[in-house]
N, C-alpha and C positions, 0 to 999 in steps of 0.2 A: 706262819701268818700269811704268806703272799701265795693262797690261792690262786688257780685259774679263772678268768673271768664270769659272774653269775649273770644270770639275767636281768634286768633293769625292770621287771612288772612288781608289782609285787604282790605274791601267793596268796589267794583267799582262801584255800582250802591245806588240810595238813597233808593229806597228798602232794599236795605240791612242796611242802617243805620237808617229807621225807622225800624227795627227789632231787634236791642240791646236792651239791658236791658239799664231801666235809673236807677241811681244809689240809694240806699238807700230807693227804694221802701217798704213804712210799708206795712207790715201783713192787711188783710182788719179787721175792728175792732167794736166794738159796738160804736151809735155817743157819747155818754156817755164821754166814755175812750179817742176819738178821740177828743171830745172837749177839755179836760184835757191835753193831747198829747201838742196840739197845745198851751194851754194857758202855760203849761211849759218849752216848745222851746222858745217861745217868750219871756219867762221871762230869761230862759237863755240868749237868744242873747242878749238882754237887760243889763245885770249885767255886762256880757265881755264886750260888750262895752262898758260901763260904769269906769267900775274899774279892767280890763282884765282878763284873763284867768286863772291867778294864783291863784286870788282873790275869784273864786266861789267856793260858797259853796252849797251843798245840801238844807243844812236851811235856807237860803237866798231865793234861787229859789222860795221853796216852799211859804215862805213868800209873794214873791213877784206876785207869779201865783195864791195865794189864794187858793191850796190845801194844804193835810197834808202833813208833809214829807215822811210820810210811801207810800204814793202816788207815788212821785220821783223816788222813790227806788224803789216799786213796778214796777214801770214803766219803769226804764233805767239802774236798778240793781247799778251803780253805777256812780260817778262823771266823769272818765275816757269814761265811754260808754254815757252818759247826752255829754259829750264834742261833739265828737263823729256825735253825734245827731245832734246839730245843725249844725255842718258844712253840713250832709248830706240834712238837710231840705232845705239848699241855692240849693244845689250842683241839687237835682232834679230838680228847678226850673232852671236853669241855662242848664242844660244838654236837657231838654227840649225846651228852647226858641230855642236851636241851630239844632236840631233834625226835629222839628214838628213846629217852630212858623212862625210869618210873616218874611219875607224877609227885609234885606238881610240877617240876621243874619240865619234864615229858608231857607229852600225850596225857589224857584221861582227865586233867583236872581242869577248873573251870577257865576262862580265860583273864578273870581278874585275879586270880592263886599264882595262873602260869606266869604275870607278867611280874609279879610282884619277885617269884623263885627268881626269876630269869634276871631281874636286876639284881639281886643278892649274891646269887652265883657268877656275875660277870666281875662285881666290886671283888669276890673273893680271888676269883682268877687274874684280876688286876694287881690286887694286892699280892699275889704270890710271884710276878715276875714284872715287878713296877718298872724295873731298870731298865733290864730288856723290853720292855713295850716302850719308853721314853725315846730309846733307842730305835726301834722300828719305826714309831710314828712319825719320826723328826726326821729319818734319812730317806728318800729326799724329805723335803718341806709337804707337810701337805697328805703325807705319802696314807695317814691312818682313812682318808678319805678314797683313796681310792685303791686297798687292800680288799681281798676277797673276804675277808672274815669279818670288817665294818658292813658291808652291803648284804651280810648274809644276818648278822645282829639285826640289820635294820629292817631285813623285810621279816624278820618274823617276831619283831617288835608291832611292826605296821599290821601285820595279820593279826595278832590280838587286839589291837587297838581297832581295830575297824570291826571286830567283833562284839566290842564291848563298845563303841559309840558310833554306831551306823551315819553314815554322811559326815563324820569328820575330815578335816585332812590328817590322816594316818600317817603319810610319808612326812610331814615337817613335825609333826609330833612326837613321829619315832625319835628323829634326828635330834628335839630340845630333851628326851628321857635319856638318850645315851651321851649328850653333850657334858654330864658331872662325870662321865666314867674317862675319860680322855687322861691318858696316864701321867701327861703332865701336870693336870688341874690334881689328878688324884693323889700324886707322888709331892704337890703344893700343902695343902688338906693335911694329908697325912705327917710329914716331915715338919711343913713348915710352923703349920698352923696347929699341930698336935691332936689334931683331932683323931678319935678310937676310930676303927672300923664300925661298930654298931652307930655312931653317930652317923657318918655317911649313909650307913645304910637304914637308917629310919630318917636320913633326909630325902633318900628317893622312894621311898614312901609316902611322904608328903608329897610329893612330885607327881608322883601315879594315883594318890590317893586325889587328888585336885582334880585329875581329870577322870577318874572314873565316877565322880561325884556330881561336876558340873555340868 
């Protein structure tokens, strides 16, 4: 999640958004280490969702990934930074489908298709690690606002919308489209209020559908 800082414009061109940084890019690494990487992401992801976030433990991971634990540690220094981890390893893939992948959620499709994918795919990606994102956004206060991968949603929310309504404000408009995805509102919604996923997600269609109307 906690990219390096982007730039504060925001991109009018997809050149320019294939030119961000995608989030939580690793270091290049020996395949060794890189195999291990991945068999302990996965074992994390695994154990949270299993038995959630509060639940993990270092020695479990390692159990479960079939390295030592000195390994873990080695590798992620600590259980907070291992957390961390995995959400960035969705967070690449994710930030990528929407950057560089097939259409519509990619490049090619129009930009009332692309905005429409792009909230669908962020509710899903929300929904698959509610916990840990409640967790990220909350420590510090505030903290979802000033992560690299909110400012990276938001300018290439703002670049569709400025394409599809010339002379709007794009940047507070971004910011009211991605304000239902905030994982506490979402993880509220979901849990409290029982509402399905397709409910949410044909409520920000009404949300985007409002303004690509008016």
């Amino acid at each position: 999640m906690r990219s390096g800082s982007l730039p504060e414009h925001i991109p009018g061109t997809e050149a320019d958004m294939r030119d961000l940084p995608v989030a939580g890019r690793p270091p290049a690494e020996r395949a060794d280490a890189a195999h291990n990487r991945r068999r302990i992401l996965r074992a994390a992801a695994e154990l949270i969702a299993e038995h959630g976030v509060d639940a993990l433990s270092m020695d479990e991971v390692a159990r479960t990934a079939g390295v030592g634990v000195g390994t873990v540690y080695r590798r992620f220094g600590d259980r907070a930074r291992l957390v961390y981890a995995v959400i960035d390893d969705r967070e690449r893939d994710f930030q990528a489908a929407f950057l560089h992948g097939p259409p519509p959620l990619g490049p090619g499709a129009s930009p009332p298709d692309r905005l429409r994918a792009f909230l669908h795919a962020l509710a899903d990606r929300t929904e698959a690690q509610a916990d840990l994102l409640v967790t990220a956004e909350a420590d510090p206060p505030g903290a979802r606002f000033r992560d690299g991968s909110y400012e990276l949603y938001h300018m290439h929310v703002a670049m569709l919308l400025g394409r599809i309504r010339p002379g709007a404000d794009a940047a507070y408009l971004a910011d009211a489209l991605l304000a239902p995805l905030a994982a506490n509102l979402f993880v509220h919604q979901r849990r409290t209020r029982g509402m399905p996923l397709d409910r949410i997600k044909a409520g920000l269609d009404a949300l985007a559908d409002g303004l690509l109307t008016s």
